[in-house]
TORGUKE-616792 format. One record per residue: residue number from 0; residue in one letter; chain; y, z, x of N, C-alpha, C, O, CB in turn. Coordinates in steps of 0.02 Angstrom, whole numbers. Glycine has a CB too. Layout:
TORGUKE-616792
NUM; a; A; Y; Z; X; Y; Z; X; Y; Z; X; Y; Z; X; Y; Z; X
...
end
This chain:
TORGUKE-616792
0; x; A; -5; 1070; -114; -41; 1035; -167; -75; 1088; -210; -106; 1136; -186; -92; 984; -138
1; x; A; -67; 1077; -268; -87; 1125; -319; -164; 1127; -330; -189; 1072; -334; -51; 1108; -384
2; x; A; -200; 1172; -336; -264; 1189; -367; -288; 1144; -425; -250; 1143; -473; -260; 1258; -392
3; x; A; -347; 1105; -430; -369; 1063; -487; -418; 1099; -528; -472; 1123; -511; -399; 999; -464
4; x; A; -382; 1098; -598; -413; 1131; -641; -483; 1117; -651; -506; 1063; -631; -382; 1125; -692
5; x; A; -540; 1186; -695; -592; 1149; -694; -624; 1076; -738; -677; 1046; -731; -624; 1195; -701
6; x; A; -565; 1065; -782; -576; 993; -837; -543; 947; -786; -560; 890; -800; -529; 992; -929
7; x; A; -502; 948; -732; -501; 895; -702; -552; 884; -688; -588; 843; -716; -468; 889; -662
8; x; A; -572; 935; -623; -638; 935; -570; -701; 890; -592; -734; 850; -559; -670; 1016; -563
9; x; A; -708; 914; -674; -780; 882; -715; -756; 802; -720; -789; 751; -708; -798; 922; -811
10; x; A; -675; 812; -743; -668; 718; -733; -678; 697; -682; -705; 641; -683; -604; 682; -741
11; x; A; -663; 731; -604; -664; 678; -545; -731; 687; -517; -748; 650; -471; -604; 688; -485
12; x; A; -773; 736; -541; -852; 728; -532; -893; 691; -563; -944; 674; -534; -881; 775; -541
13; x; A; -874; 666; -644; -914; 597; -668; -878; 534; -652; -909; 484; -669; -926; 594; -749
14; x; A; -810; 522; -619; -795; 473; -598; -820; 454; -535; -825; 394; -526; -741; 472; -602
15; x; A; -844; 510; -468; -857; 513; -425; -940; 496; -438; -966; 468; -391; -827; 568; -399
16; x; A; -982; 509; -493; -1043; 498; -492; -1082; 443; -443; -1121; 454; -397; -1051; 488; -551
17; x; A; -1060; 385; -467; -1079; 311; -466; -1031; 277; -382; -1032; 220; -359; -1043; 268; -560
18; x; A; -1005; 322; -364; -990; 300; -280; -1017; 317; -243; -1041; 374; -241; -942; 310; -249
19; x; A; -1023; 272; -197; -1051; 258; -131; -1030; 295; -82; -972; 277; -77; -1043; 198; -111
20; x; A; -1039; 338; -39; -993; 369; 26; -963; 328; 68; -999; 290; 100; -1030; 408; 73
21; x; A; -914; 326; 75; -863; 281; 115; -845; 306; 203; -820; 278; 251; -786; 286; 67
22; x; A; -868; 363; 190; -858; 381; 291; -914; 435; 294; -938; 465; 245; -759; 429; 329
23; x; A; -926; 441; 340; -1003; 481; 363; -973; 541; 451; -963; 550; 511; -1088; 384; 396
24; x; A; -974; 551; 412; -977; 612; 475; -1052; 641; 515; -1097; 672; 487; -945; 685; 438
25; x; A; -1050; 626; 568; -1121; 628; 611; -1117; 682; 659; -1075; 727; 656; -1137; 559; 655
26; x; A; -1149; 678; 690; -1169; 731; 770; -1109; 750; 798; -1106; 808; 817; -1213; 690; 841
27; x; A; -1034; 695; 810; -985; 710; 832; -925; 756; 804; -881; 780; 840; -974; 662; 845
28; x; A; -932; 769; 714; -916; 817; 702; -852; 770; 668; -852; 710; 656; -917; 872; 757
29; x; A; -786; 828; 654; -732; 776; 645; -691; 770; 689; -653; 814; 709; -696; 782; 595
30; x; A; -697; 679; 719; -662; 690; 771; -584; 639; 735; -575; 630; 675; -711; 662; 851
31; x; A; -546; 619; 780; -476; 587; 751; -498; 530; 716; -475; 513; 662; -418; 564; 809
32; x; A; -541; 500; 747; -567; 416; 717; -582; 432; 643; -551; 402; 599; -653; 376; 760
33; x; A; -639; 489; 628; -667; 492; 558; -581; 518; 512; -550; 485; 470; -749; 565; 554
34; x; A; -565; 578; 537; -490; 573; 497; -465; 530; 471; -457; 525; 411; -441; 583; 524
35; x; A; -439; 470; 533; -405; 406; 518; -429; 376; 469; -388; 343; 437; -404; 363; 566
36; x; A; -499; 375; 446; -538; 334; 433; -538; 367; 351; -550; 331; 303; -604; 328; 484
37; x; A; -530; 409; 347; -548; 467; 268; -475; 465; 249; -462; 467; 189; -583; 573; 282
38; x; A; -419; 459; 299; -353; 451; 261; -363; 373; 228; -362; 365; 167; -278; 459; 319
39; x; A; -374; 307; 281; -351; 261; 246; -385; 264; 166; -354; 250; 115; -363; 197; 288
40; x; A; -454; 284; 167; -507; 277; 106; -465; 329; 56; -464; 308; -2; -601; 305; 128
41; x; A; -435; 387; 64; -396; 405; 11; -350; 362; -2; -339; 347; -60; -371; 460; 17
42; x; A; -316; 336; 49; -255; 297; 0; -271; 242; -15; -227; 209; -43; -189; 285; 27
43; x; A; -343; 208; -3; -344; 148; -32; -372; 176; -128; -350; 156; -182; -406; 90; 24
44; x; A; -424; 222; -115; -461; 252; -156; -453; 324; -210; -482; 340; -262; -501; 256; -116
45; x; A; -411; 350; -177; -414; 425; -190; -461; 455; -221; -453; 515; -233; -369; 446; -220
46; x; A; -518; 422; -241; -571; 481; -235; -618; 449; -193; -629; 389; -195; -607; 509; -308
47; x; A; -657; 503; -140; -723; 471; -92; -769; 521; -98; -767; 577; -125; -710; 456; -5
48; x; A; -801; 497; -76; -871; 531; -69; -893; 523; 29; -897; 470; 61; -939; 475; -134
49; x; A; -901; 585; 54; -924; 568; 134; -959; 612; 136; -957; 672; 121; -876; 568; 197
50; x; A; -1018; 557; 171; -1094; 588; 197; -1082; 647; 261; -1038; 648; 304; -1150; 515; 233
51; x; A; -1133; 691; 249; -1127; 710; 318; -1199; 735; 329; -1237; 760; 287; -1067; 766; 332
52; x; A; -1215; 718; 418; -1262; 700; 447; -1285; 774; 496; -1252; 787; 546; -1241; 632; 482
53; x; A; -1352; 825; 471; -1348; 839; 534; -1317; 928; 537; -1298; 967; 580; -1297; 777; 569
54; x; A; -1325; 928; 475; -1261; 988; 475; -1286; 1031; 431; -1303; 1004; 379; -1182; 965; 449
55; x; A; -1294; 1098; 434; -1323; 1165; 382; -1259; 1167; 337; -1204; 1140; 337; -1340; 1256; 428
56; x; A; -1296; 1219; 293; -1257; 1199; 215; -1178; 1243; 242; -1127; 1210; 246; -1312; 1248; 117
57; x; A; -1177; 1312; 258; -1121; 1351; 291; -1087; 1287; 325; -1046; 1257; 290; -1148; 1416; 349
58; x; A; -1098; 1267; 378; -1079; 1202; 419; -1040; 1167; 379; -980; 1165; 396; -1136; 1156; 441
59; x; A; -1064; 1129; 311; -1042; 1098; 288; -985; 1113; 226; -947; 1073; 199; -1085; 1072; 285
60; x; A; -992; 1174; 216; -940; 1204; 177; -884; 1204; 218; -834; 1181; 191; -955; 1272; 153
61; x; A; -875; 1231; 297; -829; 1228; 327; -791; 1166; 340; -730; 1157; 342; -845; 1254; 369
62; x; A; -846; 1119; 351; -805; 1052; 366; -762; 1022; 301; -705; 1000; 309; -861; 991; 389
63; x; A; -799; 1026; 229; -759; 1030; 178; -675; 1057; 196; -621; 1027; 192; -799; 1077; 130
64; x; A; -688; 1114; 211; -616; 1152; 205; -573; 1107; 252; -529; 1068; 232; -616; 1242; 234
65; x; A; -594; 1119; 323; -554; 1058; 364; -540; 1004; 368; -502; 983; 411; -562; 1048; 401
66; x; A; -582; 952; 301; -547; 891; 287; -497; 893; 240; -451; 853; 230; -587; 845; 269
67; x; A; -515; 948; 209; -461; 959; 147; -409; 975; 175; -367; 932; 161; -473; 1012; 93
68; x; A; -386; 1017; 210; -331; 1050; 241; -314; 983; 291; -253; 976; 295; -352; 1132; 281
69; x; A; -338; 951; 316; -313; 915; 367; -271; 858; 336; -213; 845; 352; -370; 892; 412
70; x; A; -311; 820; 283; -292; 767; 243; -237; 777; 179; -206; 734; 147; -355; 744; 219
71; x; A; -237; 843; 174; -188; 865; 129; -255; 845; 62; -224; 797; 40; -96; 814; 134
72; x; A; -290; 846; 38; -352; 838; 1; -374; 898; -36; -365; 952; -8; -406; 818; 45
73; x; A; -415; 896; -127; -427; 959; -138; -492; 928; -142; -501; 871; -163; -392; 1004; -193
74; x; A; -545; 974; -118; -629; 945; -141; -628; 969; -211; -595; 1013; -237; -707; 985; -92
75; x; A; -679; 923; -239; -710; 906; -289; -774; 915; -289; -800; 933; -342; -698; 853; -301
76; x; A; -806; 906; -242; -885; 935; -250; -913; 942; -194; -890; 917; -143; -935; 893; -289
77; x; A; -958; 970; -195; -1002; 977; -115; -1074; 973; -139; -1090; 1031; -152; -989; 1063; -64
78; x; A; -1124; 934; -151; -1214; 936; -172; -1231; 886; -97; -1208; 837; -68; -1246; 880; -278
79; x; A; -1284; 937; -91; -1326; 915; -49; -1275; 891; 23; -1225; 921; 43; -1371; 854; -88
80; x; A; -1300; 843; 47; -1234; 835; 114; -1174; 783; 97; -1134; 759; 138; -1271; 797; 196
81; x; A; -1176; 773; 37; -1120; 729; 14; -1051; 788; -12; -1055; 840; -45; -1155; 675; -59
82; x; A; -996; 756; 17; -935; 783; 1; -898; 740; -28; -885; 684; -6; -903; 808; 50
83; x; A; -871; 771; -96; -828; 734; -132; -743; 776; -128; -727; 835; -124; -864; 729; -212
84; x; A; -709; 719; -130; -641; 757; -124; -577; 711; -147; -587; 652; -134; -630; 781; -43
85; x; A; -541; 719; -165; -471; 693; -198; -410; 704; -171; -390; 756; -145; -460; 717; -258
86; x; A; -364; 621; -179; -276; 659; -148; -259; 603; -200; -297; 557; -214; -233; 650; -37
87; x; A; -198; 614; -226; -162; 579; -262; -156; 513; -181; -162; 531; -123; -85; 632; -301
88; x; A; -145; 457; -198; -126; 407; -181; -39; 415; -155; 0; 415; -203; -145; 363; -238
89; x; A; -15; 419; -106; 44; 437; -69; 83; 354; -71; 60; 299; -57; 22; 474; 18
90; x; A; 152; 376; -96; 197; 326; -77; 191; 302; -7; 164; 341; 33; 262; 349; -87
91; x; A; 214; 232; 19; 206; 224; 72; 292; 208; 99; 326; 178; 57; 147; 172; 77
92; x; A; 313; 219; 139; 362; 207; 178; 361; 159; 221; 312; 136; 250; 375; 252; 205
93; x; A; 440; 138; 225; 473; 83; 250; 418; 72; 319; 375; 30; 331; 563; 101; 267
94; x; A; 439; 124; 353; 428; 128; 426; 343; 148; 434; 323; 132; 490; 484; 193; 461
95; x; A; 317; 162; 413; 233; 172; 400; 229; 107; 392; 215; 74; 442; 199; 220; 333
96; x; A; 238; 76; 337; 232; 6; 315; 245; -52; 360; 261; -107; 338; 274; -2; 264
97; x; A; 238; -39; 419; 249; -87; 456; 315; -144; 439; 330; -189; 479; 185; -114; 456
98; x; A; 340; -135; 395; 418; -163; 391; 392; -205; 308; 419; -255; 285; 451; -232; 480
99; x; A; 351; -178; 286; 304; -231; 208; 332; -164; 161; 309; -108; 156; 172; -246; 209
100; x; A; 380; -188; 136; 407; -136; 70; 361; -154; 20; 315; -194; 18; 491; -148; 38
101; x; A; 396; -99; -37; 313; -56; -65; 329; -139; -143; 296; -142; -194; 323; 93; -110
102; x; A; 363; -169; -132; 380; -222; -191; 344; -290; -167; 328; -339; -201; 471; -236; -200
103; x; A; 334; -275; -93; 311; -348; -57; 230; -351; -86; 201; -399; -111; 316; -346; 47
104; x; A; 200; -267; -71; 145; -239; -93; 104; -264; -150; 50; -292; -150; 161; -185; -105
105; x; A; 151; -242; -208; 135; -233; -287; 154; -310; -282; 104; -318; -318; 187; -169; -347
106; x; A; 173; -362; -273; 184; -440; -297; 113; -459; -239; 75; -505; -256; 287; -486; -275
107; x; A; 105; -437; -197; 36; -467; -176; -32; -431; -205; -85; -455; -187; 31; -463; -94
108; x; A; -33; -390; -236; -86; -340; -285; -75; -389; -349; -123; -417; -375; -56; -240; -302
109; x; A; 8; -398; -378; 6; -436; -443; -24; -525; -422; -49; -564; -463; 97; -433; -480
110; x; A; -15; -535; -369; -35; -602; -359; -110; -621; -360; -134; -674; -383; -9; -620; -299
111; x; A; -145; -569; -330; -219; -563; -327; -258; -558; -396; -315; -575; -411; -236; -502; -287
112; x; A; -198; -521; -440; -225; -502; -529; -213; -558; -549; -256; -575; -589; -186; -442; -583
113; x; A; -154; -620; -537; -176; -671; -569; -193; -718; -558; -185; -766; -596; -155; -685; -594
114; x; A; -227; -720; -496; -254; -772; -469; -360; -765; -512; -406; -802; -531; -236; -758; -364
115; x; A; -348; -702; -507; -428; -703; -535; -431; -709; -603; -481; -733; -631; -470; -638; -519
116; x; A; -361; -680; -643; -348; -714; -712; -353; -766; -732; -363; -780; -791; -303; -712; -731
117; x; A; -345; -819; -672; -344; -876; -675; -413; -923; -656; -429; -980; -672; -292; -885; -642
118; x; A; -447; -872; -614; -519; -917; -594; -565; -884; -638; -625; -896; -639; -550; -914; -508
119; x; A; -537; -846; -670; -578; -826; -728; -562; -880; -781; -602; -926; -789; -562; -751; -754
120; x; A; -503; -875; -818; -515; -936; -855; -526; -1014; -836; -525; -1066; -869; -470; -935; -891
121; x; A; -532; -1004; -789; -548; -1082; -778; -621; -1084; -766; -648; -1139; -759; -506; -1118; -713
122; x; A; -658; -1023; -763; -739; -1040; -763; -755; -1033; -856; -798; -1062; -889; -796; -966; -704
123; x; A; -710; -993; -875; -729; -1000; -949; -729; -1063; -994; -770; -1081; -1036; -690; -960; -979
124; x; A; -663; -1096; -971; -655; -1165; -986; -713; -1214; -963; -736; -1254; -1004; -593; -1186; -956
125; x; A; -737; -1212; -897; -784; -1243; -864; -850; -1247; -907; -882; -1296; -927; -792; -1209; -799
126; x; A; -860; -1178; -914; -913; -1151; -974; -919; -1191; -1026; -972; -1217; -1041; -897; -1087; -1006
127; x; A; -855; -1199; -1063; -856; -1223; -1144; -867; -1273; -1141; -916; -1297; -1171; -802; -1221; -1189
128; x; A; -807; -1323; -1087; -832; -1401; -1069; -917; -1406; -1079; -944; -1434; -1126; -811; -1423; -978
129; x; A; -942; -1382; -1039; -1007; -1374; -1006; -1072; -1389; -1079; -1118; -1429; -1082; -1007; -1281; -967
130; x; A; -1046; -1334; -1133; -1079; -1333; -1180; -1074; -1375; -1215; -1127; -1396; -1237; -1076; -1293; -1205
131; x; A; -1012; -1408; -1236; -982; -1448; -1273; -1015; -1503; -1236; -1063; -1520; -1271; -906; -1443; -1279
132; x; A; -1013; -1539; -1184; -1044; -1569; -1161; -1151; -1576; -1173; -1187; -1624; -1187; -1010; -1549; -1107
133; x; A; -1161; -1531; -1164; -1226; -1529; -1175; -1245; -1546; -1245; -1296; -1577; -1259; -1250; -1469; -1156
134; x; A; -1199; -1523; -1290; -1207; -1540; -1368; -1210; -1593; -1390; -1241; -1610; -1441; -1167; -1521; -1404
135; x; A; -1167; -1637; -1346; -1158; -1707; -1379; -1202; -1740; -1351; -1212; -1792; -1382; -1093; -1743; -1372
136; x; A; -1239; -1734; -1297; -1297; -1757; -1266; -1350; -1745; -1314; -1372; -1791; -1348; -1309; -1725; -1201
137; x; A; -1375; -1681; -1321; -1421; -1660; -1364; -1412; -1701; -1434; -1461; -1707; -1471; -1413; -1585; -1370
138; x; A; -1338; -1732; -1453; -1340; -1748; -1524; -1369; -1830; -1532; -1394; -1865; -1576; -1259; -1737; -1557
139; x; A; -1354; -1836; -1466; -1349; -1918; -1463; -1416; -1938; -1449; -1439; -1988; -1475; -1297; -1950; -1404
140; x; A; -1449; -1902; -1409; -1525; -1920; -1414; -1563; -1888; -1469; -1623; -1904; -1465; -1560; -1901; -1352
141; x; A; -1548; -1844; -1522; -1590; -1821; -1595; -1606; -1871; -1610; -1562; -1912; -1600; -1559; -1786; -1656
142; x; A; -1672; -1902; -1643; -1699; -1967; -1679; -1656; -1965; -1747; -1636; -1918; -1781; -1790; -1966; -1693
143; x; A; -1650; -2037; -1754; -1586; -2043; -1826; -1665; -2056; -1865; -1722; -2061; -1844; -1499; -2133; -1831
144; x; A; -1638; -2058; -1921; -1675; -2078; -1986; -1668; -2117; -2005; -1608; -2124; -2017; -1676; -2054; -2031
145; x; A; -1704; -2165; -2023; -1698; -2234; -2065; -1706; -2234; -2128; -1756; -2209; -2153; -1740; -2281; -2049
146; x; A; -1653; -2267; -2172; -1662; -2279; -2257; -1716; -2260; -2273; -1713; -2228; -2326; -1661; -2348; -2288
147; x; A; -1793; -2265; -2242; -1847; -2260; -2291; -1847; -2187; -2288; -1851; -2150; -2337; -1920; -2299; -2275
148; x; A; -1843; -2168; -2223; -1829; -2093; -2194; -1899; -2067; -2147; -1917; -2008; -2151; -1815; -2032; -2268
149; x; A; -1929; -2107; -2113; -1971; -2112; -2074; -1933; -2098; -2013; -1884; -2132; -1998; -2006; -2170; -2080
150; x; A; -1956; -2043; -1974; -1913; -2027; -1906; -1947; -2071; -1861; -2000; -2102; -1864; -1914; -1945; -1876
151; x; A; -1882; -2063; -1800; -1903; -2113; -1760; -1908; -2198; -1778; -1953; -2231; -1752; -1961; -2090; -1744
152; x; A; -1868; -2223; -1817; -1877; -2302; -1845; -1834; -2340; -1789; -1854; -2395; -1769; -1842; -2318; -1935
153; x; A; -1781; -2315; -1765; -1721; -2349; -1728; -1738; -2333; -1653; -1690; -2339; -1615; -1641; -2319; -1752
154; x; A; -1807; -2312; -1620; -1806; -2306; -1571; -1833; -2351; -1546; -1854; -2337; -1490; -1819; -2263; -1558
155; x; A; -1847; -2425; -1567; -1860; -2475; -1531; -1924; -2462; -1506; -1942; -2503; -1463; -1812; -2485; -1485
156; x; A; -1953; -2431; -1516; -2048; -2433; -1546; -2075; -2519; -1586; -2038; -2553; -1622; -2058; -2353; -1635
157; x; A; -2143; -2536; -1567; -2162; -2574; -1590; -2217; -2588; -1639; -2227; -2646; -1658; -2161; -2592; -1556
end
């Protein structure tokens, strides 16, 4: 994997700003579980941010290197005990894939995009009803005016 230039780096450091750390590395160091756990979050994510707990700054430069190298990953930043780092998003295979080809995938990703396309417009519609509704309420109780033009004449006042 190739070296990321420094105008990438500045892009995947203000994209990385505003995230949350997604795996935390603690007292146990990196063991297989946190790996497992920093691969799936790259490929769901490809960029993360992971805390780490516990650990001098040398310490933590090193562990940088060994998630990078392990995950196939280039870091992106290191402040304070947060590690930021990047992988392009990896094709997935037949046989990885538990037997769910990568088309079964993208039509259940496209199904999810229009299903909220759809409960989206249907709260917008809900909305307009809603207003439209309130309007004609609001219109129907305004006091009418009578010929002389005294408000309030037709409200059955005595």
């Amino acid at each position: 994997m190739s070296e990321l230039t420094p105008a990438q780096r500045r892009a995947l450091r203000a994209s990385a700003h505003h995230l949350n750390p997604v795996v935390s590395i603690a007292d146990n160091g990196l063991t297989p579980a946190v790996l497992a756990e920093i691969e799936r979050s790259l490929q769901a994510h490809e960029l993360i941010k992971i805390k780490v707990h516990g650990a001098e700054r040398d310490q933590r430069e090193e562990l940088l290197k060994q998630v990078c190298a392990a995950v196939q990953a280039q870091p992106v930043q290191h402040i304070g005990t947060i590690l930021v780092i990047w992988r392009l998003r990896r094709e997935e295979d037949a046989s990885a894939g538990a037997g769910k080809s990568e088309k079964s995938m993208v039509e259940k990703r496209a199904s999810k995009a229009k299903s909220a396309r759809a409960f989206s417009a249907t709260a917008r519609r809900a909305a307009l009803a809603q207003t439209a509704a309130t309007k004609r309420r609001q219109a129907s109780r305004a006091p009418s005016r009578s010929a002389a033009g005294k408000p309030g004449a037709n409200r059955g006042r005595g």
